[in-house]
py3Dmol code that shows the C-alpha trace and the ligand (Angstrom):
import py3Dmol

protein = """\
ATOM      1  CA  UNK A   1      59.423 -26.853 -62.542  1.00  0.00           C
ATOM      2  CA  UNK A   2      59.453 -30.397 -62.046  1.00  0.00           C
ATOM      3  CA  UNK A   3      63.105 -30.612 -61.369  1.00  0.00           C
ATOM      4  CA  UNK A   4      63.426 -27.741 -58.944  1.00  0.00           C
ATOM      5  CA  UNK A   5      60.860 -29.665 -56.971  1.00  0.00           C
ATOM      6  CA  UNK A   6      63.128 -32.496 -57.089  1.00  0.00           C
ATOM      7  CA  UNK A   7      66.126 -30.760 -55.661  1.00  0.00           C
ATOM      8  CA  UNK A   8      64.105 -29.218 -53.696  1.00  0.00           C
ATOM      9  CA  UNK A   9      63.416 -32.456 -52.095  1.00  0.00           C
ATOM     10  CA  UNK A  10      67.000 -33.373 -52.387  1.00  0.00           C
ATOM     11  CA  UNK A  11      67.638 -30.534 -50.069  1.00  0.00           C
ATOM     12  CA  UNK A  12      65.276 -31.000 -47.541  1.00  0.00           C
ATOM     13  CA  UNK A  13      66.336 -34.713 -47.401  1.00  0.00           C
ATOM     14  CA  UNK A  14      70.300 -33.773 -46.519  1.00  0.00           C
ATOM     15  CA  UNK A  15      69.074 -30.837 -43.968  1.00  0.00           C
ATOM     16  CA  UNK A  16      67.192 -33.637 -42.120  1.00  0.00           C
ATOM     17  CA  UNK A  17      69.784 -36.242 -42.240  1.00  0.00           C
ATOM     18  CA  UNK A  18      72.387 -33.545 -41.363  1.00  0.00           C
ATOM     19  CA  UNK A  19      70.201 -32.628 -38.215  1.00  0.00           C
ATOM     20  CA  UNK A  20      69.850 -36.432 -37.223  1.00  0.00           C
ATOM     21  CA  UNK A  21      73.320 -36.751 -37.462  1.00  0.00           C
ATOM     22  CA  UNK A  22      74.128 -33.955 -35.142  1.00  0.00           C
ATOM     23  CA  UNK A  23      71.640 -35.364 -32.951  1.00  0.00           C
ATOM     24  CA  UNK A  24      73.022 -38.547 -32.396  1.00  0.00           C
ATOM     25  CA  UNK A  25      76.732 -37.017 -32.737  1.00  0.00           C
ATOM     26  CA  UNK A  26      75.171 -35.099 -29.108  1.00  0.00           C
ATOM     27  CA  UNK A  27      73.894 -38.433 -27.457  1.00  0.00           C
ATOM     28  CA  UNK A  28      77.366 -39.616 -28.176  1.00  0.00           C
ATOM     29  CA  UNK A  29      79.384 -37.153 -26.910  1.00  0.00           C
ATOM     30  CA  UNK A  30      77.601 -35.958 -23.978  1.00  0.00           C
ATOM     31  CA  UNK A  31      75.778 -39.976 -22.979  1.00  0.00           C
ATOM     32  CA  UNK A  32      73.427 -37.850 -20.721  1.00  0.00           C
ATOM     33  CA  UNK A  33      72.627 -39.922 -17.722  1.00  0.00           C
ATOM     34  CA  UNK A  34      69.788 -42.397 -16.955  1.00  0.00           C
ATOM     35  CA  UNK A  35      68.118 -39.752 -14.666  1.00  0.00           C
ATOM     36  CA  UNK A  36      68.637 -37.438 -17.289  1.00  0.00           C
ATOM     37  CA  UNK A  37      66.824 -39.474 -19.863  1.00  0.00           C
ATOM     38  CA  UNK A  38      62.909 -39.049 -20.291  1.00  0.00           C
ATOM     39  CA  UNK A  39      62.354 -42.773 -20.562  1.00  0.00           C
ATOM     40  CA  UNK A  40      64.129 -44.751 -18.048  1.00  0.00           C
ATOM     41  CA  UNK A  41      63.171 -46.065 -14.883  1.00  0.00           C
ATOM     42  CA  UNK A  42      63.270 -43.484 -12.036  1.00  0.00           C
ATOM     43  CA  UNK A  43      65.288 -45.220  -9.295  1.00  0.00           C
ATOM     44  CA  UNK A  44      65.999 -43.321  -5.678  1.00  0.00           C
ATOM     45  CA  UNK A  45      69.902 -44.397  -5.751  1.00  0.00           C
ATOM     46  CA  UNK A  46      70.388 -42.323  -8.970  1.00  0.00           C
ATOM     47  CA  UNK A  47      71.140 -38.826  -8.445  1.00  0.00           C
ATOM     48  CA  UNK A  48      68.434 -36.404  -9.032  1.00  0.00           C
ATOM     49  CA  UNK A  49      67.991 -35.336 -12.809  1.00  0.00           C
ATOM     50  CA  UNK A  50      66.223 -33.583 -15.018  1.00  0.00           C
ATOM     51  CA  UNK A  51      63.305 -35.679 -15.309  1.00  0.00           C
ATOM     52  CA  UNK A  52      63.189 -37.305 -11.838  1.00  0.00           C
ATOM     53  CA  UNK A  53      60.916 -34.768 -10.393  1.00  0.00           C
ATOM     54  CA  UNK A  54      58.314 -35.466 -13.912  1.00  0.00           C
ATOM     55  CA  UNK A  55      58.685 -39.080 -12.869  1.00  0.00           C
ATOM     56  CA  UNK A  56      57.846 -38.748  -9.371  1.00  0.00           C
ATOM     57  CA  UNK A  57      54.723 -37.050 -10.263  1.00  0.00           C
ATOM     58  CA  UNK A  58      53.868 -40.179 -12.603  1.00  0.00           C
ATOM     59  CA  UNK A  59      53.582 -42.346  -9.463  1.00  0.00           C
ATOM     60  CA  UNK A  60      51.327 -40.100  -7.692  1.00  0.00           C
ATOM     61  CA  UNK A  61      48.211 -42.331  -8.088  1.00  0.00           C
ATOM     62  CA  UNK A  62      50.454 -45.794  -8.269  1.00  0.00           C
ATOM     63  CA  UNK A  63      50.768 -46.503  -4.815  1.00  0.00           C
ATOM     64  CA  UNK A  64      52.312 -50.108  -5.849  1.00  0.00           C
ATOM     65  CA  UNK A  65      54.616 -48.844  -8.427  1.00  0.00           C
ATOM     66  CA  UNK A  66      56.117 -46.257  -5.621  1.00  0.00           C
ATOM     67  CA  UNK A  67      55.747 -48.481  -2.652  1.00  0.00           C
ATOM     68  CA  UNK A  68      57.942 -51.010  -5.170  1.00  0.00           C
ATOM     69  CA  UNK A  69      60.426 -47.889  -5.897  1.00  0.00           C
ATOM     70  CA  UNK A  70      61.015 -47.113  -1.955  1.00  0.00           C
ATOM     71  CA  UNK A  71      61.667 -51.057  -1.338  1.00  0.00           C
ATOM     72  CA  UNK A  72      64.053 -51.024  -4.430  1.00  0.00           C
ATOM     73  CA  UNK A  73      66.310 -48.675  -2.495  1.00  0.00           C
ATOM     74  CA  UNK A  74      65.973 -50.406   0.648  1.00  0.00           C
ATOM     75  CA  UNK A  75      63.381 -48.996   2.199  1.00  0.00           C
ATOM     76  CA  UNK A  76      60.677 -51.506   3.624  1.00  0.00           C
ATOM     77  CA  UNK A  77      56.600 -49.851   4.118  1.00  0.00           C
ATOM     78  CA  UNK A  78      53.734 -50.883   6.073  1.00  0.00           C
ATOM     79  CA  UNK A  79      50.231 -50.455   3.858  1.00  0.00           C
ATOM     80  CA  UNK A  80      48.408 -47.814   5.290  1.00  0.00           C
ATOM     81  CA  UNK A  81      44.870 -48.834   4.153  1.00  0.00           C
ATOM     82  CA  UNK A  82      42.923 -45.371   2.484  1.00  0.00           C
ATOM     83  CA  UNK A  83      41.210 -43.062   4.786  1.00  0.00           C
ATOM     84  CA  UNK A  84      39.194 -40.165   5.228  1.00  0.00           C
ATOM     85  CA  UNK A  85      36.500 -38.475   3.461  1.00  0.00           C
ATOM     86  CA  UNK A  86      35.938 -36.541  -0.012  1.00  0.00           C
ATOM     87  CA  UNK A  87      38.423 -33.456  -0.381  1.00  0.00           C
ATOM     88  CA  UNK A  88      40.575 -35.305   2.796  1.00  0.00           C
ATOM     89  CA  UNK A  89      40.749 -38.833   1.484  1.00  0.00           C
ATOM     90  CA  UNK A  90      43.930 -40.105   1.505  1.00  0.00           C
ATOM     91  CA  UNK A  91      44.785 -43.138  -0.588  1.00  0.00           C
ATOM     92  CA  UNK A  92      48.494 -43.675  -0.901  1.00  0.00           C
ATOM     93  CA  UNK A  93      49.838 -43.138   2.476  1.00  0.00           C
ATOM     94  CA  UNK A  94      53.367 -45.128   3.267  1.00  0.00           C
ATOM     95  CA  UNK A  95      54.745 -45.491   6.584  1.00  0.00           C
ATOM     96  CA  UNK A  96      58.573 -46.635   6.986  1.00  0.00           C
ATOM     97  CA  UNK A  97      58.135 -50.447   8.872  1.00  0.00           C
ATOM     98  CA  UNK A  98      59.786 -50.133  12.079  1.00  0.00           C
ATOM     99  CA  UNK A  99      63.494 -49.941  12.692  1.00  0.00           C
ATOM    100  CA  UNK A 100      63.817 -47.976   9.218  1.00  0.00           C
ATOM    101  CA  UNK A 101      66.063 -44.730  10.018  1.00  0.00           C
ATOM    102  CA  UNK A 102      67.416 -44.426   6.455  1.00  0.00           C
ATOM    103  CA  UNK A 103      65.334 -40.894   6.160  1.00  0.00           C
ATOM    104  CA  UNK A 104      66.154 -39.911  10.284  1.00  0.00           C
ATOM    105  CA  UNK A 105      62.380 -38.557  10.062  1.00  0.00           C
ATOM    106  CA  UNK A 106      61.630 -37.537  13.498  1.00  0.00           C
ATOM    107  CA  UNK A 107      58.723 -38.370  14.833  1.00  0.00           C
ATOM    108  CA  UNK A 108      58.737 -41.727  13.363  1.00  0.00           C
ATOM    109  CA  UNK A 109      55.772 -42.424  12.536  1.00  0.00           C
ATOM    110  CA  UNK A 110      54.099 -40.034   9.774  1.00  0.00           C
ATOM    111  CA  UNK A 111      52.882 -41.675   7.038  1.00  0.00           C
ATOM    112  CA  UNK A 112      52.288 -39.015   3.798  1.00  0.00           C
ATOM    113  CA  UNK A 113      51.561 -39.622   0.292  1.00  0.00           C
ATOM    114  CA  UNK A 114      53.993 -41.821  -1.416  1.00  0.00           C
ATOM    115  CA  UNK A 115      55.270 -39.579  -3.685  1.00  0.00           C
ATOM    116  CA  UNK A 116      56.369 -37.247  -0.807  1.00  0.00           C
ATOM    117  CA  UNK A 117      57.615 -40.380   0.755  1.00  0.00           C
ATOM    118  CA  UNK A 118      60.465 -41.197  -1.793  1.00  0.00           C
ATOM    119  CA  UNK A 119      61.009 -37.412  -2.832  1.00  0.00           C
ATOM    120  CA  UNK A 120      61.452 -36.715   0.781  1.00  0.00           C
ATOM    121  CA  UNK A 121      64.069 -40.038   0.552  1.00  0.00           C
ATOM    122  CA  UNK A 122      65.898 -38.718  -2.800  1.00  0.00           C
ATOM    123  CA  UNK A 123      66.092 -35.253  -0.653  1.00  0.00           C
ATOM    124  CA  UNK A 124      67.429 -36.444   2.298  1.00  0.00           C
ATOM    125  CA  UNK A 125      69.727 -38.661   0.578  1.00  0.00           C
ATOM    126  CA  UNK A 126      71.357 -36.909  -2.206  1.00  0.00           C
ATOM    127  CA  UNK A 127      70.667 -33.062  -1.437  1.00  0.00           C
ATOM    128  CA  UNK A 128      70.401 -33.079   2.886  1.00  0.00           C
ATOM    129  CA  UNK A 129      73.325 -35.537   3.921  1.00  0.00           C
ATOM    130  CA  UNK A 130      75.975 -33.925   1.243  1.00  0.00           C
ATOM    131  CA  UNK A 131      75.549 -30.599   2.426  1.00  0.00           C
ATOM    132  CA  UNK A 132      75.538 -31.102   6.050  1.00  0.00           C
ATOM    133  CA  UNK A 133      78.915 -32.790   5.197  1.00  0.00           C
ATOM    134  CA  UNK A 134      80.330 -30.460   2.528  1.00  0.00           C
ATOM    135  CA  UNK A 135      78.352 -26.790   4.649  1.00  0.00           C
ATOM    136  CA  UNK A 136      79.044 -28.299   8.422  1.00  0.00           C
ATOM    137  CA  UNK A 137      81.171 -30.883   8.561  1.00  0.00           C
ATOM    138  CA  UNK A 138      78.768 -32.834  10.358  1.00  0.00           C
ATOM    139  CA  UNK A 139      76.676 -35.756   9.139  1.00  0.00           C
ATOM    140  CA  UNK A 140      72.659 -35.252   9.539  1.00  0.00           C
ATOM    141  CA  UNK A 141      71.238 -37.609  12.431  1.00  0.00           C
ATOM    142  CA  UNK A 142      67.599 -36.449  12.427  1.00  0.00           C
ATOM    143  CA  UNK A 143      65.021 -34.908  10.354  1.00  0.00           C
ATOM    144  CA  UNK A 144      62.667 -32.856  12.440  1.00  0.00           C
ATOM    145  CA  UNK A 145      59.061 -32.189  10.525  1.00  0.00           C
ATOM    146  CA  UNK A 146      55.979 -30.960  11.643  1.00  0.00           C
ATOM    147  CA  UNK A 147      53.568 -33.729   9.950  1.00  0.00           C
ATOM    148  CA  UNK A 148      51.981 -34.398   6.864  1.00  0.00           C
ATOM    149  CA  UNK A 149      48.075 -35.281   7.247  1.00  0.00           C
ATOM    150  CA  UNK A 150      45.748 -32.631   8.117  1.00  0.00           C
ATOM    151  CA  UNK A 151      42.090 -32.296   7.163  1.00  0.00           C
ATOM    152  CA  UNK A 152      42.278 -28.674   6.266  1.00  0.00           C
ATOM    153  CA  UNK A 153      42.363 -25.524   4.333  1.00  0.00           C
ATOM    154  CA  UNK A 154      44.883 -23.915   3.278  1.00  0.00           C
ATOM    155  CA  UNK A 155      46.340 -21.945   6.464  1.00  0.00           C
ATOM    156  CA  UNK A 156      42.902 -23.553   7.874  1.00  0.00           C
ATOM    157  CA  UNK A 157      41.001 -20.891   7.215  1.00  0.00           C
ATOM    158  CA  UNK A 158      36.461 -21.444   6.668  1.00  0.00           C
ATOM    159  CA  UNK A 159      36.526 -21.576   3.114  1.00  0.00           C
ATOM    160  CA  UNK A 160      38.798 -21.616  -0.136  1.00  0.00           C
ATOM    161  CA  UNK A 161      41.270 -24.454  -1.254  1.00  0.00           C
ATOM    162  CA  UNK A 162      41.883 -27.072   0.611  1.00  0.00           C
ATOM    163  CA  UNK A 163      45.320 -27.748   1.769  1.00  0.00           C
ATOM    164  CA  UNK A 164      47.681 -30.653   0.210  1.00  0.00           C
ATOM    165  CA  UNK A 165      47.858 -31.784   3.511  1.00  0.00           C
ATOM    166  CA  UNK A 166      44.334 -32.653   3.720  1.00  0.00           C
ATOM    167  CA  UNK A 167      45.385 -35.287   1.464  1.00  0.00           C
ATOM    168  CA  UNK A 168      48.435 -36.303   3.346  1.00  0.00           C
ATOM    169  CA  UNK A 169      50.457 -35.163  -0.100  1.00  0.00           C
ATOM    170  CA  UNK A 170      52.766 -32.240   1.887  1.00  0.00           C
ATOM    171  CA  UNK A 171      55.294 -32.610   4.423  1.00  0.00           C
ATOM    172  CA  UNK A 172      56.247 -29.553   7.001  1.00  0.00           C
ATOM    173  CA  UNK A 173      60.206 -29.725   8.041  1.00  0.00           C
ATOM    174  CA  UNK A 174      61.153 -27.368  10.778  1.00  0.00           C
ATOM    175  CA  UNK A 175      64.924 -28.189  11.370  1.00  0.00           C
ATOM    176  CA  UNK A 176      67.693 -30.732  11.414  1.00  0.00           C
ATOM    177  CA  UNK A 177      70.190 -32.120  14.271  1.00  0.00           C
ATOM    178  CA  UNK A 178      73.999 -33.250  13.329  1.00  0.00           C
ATOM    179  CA  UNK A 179      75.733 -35.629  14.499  1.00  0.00           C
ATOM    180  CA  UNK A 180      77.839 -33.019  16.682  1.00  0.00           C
ATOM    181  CA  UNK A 181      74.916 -31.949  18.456  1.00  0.00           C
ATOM    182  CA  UNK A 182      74.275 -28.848  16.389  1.00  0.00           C
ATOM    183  CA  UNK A 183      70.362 -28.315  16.021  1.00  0.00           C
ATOM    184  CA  UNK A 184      69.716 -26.442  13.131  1.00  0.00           C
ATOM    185  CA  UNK A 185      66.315 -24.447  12.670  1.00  0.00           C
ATOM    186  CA  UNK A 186      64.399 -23.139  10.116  1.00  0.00           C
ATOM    187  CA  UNK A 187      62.633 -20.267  12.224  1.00  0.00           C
ATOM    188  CA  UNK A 188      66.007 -19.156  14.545  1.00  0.00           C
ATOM    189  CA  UNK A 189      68.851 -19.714  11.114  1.00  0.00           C
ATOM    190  CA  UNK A 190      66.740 -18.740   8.358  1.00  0.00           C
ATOM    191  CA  UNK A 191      68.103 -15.217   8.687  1.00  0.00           C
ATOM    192  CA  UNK A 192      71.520 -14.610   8.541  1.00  0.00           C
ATOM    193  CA  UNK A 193      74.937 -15.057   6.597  1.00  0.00           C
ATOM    194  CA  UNK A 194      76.521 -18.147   8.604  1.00  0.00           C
ATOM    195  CA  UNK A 195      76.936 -21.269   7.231  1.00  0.00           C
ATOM    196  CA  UNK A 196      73.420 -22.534   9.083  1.00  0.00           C
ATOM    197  CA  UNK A 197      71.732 -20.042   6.760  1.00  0.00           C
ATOM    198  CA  UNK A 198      73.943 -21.734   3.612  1.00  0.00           C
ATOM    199  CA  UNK A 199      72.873 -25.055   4.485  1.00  0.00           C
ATOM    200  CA  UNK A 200      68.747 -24.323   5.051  1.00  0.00           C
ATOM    201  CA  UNK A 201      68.836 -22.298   1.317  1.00  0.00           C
ATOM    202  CA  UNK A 202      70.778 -25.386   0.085  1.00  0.00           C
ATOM    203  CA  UNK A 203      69.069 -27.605   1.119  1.00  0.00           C
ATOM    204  CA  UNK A 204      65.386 -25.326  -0.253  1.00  0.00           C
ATOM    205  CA  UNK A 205      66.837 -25.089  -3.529  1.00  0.00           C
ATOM    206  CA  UNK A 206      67.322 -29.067  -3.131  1.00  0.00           C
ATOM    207  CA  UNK A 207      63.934 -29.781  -2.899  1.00  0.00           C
ATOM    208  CA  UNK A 208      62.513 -28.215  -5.728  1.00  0.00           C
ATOM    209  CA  UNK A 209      64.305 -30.520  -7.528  1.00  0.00           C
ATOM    210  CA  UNK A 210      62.196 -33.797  -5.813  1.00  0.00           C
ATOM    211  CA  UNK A 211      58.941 -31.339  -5.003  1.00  0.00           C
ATOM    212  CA  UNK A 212      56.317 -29.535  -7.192  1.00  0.00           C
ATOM    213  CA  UNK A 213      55.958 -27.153  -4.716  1.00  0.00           C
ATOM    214  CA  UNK A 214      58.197 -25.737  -1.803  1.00  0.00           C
ATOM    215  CA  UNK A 215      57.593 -22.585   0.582  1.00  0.00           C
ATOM    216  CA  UNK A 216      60.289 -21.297   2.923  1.00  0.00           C
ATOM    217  CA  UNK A 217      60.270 -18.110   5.123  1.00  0.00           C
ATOM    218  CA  UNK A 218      60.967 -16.452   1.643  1.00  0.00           C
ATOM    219  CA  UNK A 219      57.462 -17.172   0.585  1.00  0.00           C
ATOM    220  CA  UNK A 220      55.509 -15.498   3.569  1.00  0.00           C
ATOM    221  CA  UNK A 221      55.599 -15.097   7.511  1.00  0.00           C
ATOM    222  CA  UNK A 222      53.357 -18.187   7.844  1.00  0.00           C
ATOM    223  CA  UNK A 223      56.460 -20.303   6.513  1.00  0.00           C
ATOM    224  CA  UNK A 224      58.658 -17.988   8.655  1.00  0.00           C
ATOM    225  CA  UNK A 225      59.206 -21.577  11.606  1.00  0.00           C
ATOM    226  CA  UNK A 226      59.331 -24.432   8.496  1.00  0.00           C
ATOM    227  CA  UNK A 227      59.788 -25.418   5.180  1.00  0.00           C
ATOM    228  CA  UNK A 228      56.492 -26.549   3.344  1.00  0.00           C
ATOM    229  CA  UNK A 229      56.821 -29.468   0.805  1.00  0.00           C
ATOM    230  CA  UNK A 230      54.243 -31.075  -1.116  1.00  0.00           C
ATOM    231  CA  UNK A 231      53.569 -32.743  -4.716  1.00  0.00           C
ATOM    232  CA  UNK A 232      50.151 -31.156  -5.973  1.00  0.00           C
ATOM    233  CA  UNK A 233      49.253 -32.083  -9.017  1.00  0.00           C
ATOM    234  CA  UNK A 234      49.950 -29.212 -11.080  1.00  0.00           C
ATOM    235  CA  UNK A 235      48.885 -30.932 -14.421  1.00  0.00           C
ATOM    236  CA  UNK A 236      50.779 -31.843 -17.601  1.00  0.00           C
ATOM    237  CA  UNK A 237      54.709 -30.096 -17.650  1.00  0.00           C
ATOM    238  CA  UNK A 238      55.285 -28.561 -14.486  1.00  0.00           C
ATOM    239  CA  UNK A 239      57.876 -26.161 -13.571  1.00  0.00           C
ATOM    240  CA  UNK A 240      56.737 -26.214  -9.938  1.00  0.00           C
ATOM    241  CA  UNK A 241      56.762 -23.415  -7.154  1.00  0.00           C
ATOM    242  CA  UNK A 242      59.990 -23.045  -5.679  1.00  0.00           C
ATOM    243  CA  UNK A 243      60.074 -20.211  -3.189  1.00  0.00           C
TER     244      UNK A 243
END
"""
ligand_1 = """\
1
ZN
Zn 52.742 -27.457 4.915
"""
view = py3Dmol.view(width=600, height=400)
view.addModel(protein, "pdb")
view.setStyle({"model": 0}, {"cartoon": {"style": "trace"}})
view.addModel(ligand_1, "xyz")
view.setStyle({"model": 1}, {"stick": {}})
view.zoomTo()
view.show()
């Protein structure tokens, strides 16, 4: 008995060394990149990976730590000081300081949660400007968006959840104008098989990679004129809503 126990153990033992072995025969071969990799810094000039979105939603209530990430890749803020009341307080707002058209955000001036702030950067940067290139040959000159604060419910109706823009933690995008003069918009090229219609579902599927949630005129007719981004806090491992 005793010795069928012990190469029992035996056996166990070169199972487990055999599986760490394969493991780090993997990390070898494939050297998955930093944005790939649960535990390194996120940073906005890496391309999006698999745990960039996870580390976005880490910063939500670090308004330093993601104010610090945004100037890291260049982009300078002016501290919005918190505002508002109960379910529409808004405590991490960031505003771009003046003169800063790395994100083409038009208007200028909205100022949502800081999380949206930087995924809305990593969006525009690594998922907008390549396929306005690579879909249109043209490079993207302006963002066009529809806000981000508004002390509301969700599709302001009396009662029920409150919106995530109540806490400034959405952003509404409604089209996007190229450096040829094209306009492209959500509610006219939504529909359709031209290469307008590739670029808006390519640049959708883009942002569920940055967002936790994102509607389009997929999701229902009140999405039917823009694209609804926010970063609700969905709780421990998210897979978002991407629709
Ligand atoms: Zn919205």
């Amino acid at each position: 008995m005793k010795a069928s126990g012990f190469y029992r153990a035996i056996r166990w033992l070169v199972w487990a060394g055999a599986l760490i072995l394969a493991a780090l025969l993997a990390f070898a071969l494939f050297r998955p990149a930093p944005q790939d990799l649960p535990w390194t810094p996120l940073s906005l000039d890496q391309p999006i990976g698999l745990f960039t979105r996870h580390k976005l939603s880490g910063l939500r209530d670090d308004a330093p730590q993601c104010r610090a990430l945004l100037h890291r890749a260049g982009l300078e803020t002016t501290a919005v000081p918190a505002f508002g009341n109960e379910q529409c307080r808004v405590t991490t707002a960031t505003r771009l300081a003046a003169g800063q058209d790395m994100l083409a955000l038009s208007p200028t001036d909205v100022a949502p949660a800081c999380t949206v702030m930087a995924a809305t950067a990593l969006w525009t940067w690594q998922v907008v400007q390549p396929a306005a290139q690579q879909i249109l040959g043209a490079s993207l000159v302006r963002i066009e968006h529809l806000g981000s604060y508004s002390c509301r419910r969700m599709y302001g109706r009396g009662e029920g959840a409150w919106s995530e823009h109540a806490t400034a933690n959405a952003l509404d995008i409604a089209g996007f104008v190229l450096s040829d003069g094209r306009r492209i918009s959500v509610l006219r090229d939504w529909d359709g098989e031209g290469e307008e219609a590739a670029f808006l579902r390519t640049v959708r599927d883009g942002a569920c990679r940055v967002f936790s949630t994102v509607l389009s005129p997929d999701y229902n007719r009140q999405h039917a004129d823009h694209f609804h981004f926010d970063q609700a806090d969905r709780g421990g491992v998210s897979w978002g809503v991407c629709r």
